[in-house]
C-alpha positions in Angstrom: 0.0 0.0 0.0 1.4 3.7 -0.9 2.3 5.7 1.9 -0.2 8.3 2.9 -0.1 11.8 0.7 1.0 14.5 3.4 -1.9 16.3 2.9 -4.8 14.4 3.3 -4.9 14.3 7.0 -4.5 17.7 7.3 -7.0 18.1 4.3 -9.5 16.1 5.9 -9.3 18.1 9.6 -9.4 21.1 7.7 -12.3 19.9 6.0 -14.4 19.1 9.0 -14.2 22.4 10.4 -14.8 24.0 7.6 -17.7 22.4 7.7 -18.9 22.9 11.1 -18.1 27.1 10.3 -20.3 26.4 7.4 -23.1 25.5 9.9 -23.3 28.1 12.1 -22.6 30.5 9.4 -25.8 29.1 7.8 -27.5 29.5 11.0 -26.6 33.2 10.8 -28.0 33.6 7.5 -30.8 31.8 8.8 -31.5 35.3 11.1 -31.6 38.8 9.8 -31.3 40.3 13.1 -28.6 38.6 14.1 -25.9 41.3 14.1 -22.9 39.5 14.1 -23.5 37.8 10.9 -24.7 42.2 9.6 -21.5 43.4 10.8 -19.7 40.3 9.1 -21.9 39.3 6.0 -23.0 43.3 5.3 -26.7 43.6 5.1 -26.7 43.1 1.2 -25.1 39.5 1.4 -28.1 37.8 -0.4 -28.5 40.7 -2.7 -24.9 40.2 -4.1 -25.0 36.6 -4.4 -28.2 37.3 -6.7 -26.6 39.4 -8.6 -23.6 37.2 -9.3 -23.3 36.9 -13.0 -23.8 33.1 -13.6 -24.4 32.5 -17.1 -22.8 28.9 -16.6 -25.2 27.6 -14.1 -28.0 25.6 -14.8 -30.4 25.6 -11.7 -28.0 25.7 -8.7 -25.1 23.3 -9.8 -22.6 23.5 -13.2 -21.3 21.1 -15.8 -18.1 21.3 -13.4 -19.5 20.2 -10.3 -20.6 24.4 -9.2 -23.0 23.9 -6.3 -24.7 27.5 -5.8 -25.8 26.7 -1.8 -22.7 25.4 -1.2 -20.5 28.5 -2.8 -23.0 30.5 -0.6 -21.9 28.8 2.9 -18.3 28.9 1.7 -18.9 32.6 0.9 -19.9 33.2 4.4 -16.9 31.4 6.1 -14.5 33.3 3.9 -16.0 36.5 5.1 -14.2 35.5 8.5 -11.1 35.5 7.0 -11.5 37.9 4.5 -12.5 40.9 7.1 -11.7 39.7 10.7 -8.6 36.7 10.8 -6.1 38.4 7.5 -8.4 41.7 7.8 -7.5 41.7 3.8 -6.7 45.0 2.1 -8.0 44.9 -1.6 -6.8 47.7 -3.9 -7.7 48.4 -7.3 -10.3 45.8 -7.6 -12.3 48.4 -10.2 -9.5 48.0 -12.8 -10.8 44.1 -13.0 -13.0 44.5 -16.7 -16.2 43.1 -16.9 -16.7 39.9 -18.9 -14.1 37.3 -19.4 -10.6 37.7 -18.2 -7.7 36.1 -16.6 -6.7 37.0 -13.1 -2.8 36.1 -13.0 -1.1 36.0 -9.6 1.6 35.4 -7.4 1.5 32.4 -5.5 2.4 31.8 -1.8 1.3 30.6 1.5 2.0 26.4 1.8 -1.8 26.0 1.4 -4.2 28.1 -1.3 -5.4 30.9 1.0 -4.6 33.4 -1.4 -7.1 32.1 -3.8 -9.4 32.3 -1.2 -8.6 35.6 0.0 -8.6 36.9 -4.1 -12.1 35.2 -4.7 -13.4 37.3 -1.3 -12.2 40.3 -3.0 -14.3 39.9 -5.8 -17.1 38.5 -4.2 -17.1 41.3 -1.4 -15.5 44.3 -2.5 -16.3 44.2 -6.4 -19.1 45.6 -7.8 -20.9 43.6 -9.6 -20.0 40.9 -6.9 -18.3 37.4 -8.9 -17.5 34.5 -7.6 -14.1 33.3 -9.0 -13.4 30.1 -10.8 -9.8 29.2 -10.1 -7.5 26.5 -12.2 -6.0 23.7 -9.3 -4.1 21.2 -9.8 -4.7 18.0 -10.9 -3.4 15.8 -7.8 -6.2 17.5 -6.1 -8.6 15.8 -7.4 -7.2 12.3 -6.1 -7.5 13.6 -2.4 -10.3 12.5 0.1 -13.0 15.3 0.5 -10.8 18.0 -1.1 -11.3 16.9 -4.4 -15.4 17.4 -4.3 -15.2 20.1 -1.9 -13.3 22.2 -4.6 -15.5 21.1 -7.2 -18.8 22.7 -5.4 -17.2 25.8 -4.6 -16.1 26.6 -8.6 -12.9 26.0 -8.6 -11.7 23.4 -11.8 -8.8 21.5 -12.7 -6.6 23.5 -14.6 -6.8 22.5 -18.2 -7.1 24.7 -21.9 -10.4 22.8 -22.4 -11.9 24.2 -18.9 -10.4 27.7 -18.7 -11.6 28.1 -22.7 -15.2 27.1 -21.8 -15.5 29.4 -18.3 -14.2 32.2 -20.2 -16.5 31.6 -23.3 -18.8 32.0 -20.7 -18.3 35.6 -19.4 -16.0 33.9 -15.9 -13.4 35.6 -14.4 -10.7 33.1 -14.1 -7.3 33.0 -11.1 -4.4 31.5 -11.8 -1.2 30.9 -10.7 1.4 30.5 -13.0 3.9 29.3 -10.4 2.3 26.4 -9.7 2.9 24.2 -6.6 6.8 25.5 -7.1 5.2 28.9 -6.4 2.8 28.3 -3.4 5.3 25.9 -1.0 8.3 28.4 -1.7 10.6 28.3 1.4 11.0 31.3 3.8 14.5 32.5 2.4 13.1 33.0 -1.1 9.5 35.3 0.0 8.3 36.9 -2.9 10.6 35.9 -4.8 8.6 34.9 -8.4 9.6 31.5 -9.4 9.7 30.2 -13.1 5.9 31.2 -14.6 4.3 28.7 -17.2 2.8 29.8 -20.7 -0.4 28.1 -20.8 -2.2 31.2 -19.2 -0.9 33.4 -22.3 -1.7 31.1 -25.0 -5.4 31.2 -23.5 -5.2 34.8 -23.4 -4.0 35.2 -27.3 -6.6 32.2 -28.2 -9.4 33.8 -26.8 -8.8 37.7 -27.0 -8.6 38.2 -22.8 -7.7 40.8 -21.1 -5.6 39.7 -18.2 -5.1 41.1 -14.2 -1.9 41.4 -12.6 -2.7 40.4 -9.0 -0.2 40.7 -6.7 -0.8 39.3 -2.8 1.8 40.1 0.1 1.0 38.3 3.6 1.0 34.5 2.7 4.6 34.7 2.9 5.0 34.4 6.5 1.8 32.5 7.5 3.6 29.4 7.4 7.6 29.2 8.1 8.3 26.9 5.5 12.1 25.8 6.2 12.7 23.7 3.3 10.7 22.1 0.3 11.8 18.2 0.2 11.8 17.2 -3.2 13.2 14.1 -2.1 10.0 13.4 0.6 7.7 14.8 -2.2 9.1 12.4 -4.7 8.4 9.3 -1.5 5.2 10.2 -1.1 3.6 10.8 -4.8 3.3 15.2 -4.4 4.2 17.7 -6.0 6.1 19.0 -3.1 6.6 18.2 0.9 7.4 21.6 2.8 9.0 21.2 5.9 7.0 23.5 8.2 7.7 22.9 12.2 5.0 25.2 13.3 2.5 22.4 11.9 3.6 19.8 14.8 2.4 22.6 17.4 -0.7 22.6 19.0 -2.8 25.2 16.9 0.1 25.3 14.8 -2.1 24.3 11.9 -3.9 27.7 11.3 -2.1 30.3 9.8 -0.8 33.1 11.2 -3.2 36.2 11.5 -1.1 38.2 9.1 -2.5 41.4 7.4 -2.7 39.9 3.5 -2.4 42.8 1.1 -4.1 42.4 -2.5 -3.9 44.7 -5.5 -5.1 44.5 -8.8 -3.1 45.8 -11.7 -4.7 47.6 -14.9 -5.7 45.1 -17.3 -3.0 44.4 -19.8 -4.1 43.4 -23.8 -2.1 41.6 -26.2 -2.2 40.3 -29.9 -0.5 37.2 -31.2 -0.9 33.7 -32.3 -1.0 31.0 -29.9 1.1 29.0 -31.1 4.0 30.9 -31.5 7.8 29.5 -30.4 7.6 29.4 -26.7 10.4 32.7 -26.9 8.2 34.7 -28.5 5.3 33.9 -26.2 7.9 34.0 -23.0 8.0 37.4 -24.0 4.6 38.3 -23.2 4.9 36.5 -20.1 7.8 38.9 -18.9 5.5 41.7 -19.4 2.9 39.9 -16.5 5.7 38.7 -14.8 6.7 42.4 -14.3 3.9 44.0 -13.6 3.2 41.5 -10.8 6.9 42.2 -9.4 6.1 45.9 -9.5 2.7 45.4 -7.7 5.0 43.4 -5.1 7.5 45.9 -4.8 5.2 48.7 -3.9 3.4 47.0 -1.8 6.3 45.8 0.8 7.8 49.4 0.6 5.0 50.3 1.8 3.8 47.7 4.5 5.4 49.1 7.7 4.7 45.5 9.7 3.4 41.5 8.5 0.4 41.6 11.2 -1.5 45.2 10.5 
């Protein structure tokens, strides 16, 4: 029998709390007086998720698994972290068009908060409200729980064939073009952008998208990743194995409350065949790849501490 992926138990407790938050917050929404879930939710939560654009949707569930009640509760539990645990900062979220287009970000963190923290932007602070379908990876998929859970919220396995349908649909899509090499990036190398793929700018020339610059500063030090063990990662069947101490302490597991910063960059435009020689394409890339460093840059100059 394989050895156990080094995930999947910390997927699975995860998991179960998630969903017991997901059950009280429904027993908030449950009670328009209650004013914790006012001061939390705002008092037009159920107006913005019906005006989510969801031209996909048939009923309350997708082709790709899109459950609408459960993207609701989900909604609601990010709002904790979102406004009270990371107390997120989201600037420039009105330079995100309207219609299709590719959010393109930095990736950080040991686990995908920033794609949580990025889709509570643009439920929360952008008007009209969307909910954001990101492109995961495809070894999610294989783990217990994680796999579905992912799957109801909108988020789909990074492919050309899935990314061309949601945008054909009007969706505004995240991804990272880092990868896993981008989100388990030790300590010593913090916002440091590693290696980005292509995929997300042949997409963009194929189908005529605008794309986002998103730059997020905070995931950095949530988790003190010491080193990524290719070697362990290789053992066990992931992509990677950080080696993070503060996830043998008790409470360790939860991230550290720092202050995430999020800014959107103008949209950028560009013209080109898709299947160009990877240099010429590699050149468009450098152009995201900058902009997001520039976002970066600005934003630690001006962060005077991690936690506020």
């Amino acid at each position: 029998m394989p050895p156990p992926h080094p995930f999947v138990e910390l997927g699975q407790a995860t998991g179960s709390r998630l969903l017991l938050l997901m059950a009280e917050f429904n027993g908030m929404l449950g009670s328009a007086t209650d004013d914790i879930a006012i001061r939390l939710l705002g008092r037009d939560f159920q107006e913005r998720i019906r005006r989510v654009p969801m031209k996909l949707a048939h009923g309350k569930v997708d082709p790709f698994g899109f459950d609408l009640d459960t993207a609701k509760r989900a909604a609601a539990v990010s709002a904790f972290f979102h406004r009270v645990y990371f107390r997120t900062q989201c600037r420039g979220i009105a330079r995100v068009p309207a219609g299709p287009v590719l959010l393109v970000a930095n990736h950080s963190g040991q686990i995908p908060i920033d794609g949580v923290l990025i889709g509570a932007c643009m439920f929360f602070d952008a008007e009209p409200p969307r909910f954001v379908r990101s492109m995961v990876e495809k070894w999610t998929q294989t783990l217990p729980f994680i796999g579905t859970f992912l799957q109801r919220i909108g988020q789909v396995v990074g492919v050309p064939e899935n990314a061309r349908r949601l945008l054909s649909h009007g969706e505004a899509v995240l991804v990272f073009p880092e990868g896993s090499r981008g989100v388990t990036k030790p300590f010593s190398k913090r916002y440091q952008l590693t290696p980005f793929g292509l995929g997300f700018m042949r997409l963009a020339l194929e189908t005529n998208t605008p794309i986002v610059p998103v730059s997020v500063i905070g995931g950095e030090e949530q988790y003190l990743n010491l080193h990524d063990s290719r070697r362990l990662a290789k053992w066990v069947g992931a992509p990677s194995f950080p080696i993070v101490p503060q996830w043998l302490l008790p409470g360790g597991q939860l991230p550290l409350p720092t202050k995430y910063r999020i800014e959107f960059g103008d949209p950028l435009y560009f013209d080109g065949d898709p299947d160009d020689e990877d240099a010429v394409v590699e050149k468009n890339v450098a152009v995201v790849r900058e902009k997001i460093e520039a976002l970066l840059r600005r934003g630690l100059a001006e962060r005077k501490h991690v936690f506020w």
